[in-house]
C-alpha positions in Angstrom: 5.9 27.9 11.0 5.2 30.2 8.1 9.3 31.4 8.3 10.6 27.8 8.1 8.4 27.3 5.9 9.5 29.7 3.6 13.0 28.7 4.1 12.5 25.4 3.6 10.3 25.6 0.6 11.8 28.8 -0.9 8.8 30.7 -1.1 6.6 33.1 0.4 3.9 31.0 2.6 1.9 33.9 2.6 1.3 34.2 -1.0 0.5 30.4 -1.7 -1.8 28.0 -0.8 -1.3 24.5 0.6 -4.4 21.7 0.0 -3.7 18.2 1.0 -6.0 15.1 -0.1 -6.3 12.0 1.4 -7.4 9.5 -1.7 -8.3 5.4 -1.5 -4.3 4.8 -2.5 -2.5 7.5 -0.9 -3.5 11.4 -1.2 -1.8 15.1 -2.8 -0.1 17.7 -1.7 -1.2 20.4 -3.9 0.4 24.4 -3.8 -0.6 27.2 -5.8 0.1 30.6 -5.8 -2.8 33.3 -4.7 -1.9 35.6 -7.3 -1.4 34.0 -10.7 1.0 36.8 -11.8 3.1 36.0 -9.3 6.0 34.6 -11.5 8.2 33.9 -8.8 6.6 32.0 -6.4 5.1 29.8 -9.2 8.5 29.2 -10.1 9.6 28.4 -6.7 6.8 26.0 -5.8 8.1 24.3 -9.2 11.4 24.0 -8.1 10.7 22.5 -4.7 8.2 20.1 -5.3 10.2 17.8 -7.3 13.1 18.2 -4.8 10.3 16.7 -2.3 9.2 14.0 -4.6 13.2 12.6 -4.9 13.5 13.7 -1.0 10.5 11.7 0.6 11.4 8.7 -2.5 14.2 8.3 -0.3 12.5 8.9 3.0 13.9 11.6 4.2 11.2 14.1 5.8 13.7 16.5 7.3 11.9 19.1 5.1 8.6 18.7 7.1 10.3 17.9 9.9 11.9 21.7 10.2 8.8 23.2 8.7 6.6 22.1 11.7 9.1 21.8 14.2 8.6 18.1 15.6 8.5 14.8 14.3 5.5 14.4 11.6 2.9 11.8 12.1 3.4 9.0 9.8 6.9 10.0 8.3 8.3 7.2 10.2 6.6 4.5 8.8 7.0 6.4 5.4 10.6 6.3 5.7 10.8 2.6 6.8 8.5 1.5 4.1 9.7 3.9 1.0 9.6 1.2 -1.2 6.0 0.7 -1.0 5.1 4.3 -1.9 5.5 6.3 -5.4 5.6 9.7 -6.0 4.5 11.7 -9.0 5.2 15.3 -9.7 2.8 17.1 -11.7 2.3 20.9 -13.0 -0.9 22.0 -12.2 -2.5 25.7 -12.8 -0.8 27.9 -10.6 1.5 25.2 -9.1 2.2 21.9 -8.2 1.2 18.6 -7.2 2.8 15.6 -5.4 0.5 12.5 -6.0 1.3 10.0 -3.6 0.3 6.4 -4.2 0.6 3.1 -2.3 -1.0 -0.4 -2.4 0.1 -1.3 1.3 -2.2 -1.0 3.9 0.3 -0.1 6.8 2.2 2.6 4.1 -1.6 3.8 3.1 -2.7 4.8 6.9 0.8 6.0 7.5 0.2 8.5 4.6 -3.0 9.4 5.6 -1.8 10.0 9.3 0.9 12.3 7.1 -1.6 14.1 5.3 -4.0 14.5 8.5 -1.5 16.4 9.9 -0.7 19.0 7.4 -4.3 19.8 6.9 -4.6 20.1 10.4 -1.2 22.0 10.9 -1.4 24.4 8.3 -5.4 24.8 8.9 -6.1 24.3 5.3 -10.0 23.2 5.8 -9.2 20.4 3.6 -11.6 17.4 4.3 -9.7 14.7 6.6 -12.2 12.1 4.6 -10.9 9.8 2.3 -12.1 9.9 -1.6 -11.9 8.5 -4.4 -8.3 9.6 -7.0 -9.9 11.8 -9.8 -9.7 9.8 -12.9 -6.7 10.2 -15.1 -7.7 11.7 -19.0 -4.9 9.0 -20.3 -7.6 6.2 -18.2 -10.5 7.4 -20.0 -9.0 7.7 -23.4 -5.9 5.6 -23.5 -5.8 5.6 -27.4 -5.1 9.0 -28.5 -4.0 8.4 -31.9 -3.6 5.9 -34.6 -0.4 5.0 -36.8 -1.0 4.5 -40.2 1.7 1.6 -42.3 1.7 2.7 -45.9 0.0 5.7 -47.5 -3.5 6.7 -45.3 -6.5 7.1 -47.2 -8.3 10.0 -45.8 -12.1 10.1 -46.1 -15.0 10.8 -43.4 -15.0 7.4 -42.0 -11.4 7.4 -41.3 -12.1 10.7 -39.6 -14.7 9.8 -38.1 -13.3 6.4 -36.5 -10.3 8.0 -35.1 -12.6 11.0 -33.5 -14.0 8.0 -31.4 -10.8 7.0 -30.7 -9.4 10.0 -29.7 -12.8 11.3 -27.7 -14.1 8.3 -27.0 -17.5 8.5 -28.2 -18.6 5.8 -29.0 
């Protein structure tokens, strides 16, 4: 598995690490490198996870399919029912992140099925639980800044009004 892996993936299976996360709305594949000098894989990991994002957006899950060398658990369904799953690709310390989301109850346990697998298949100790998404910073503070019409007036109140916008302290 580890050499199609590395072949499909384009880097060194060896020298990363695969999580996978099973969430209320979907679940993450998350891969990071071991050694955080290691330049290349980083960059590799970079360069294919976005390829899977547009890859499974269309439902293909050849990728997995070659890695593991059968048909994946859930991929089927995925495929069928692409339109009720989104993908987000994220840069993460080290690596990567593929945030899957879905509102569909059929696409959700399909994913789940998906991600059951991979933890199980690439023995990742990952928990096979479902939990809740981390909360997004741009959720907990989604003003960030201010715009000003005209000339601002800076004083300490105006500072201090948008340091509770901007933190959230209320």
């Amino acid at each position: 598995m580890n050499a199609r892996g590395e072949q499909a993936m384009g880097f060194d299976q060896m020298a990363t690490i695969h999580h996978f996360i099973l969430y209320e709305d979907g679940g993450a594949i998350e891969v990071t490198v071991k050694d955080r000098a290691d330049k290349k894989n980083l960059a590799a990991i970079r360069s294919h996870l976005p390829h899977i994002v547009q890859a499974f957006g269309k439902g293909d899950f050849s990728d997995p399919a070659f890695v593991h060398d059968v048909g994946v658990p859930g991929t089927e369904t995925m495929a069928r029912l692409r339109d009720r799953i989104g993908y987000k690709y994220e840069d993460i310390r080290d690596g990567g992140r593929v945030r899957i989301s879905t509102r569909h109850a059929r696409t959700l346990s399909a994913v789940h099925e998906f991600l059951r697998f991979q933890i199980q298949d690439h023995k990742t100790g990952d928990s096979l639980e479902v939990t809740r998404p981390p909360k997004d910073r741009s959720e907990k503070f989604p003003v960030t800044s201010c715009q000003f019409k005209g000339t601002p007036h800076w004083n300490s109140a105006t500072f201090s009004f948008n340091w509770q916008l901007a933190t959230g302290n209320w």
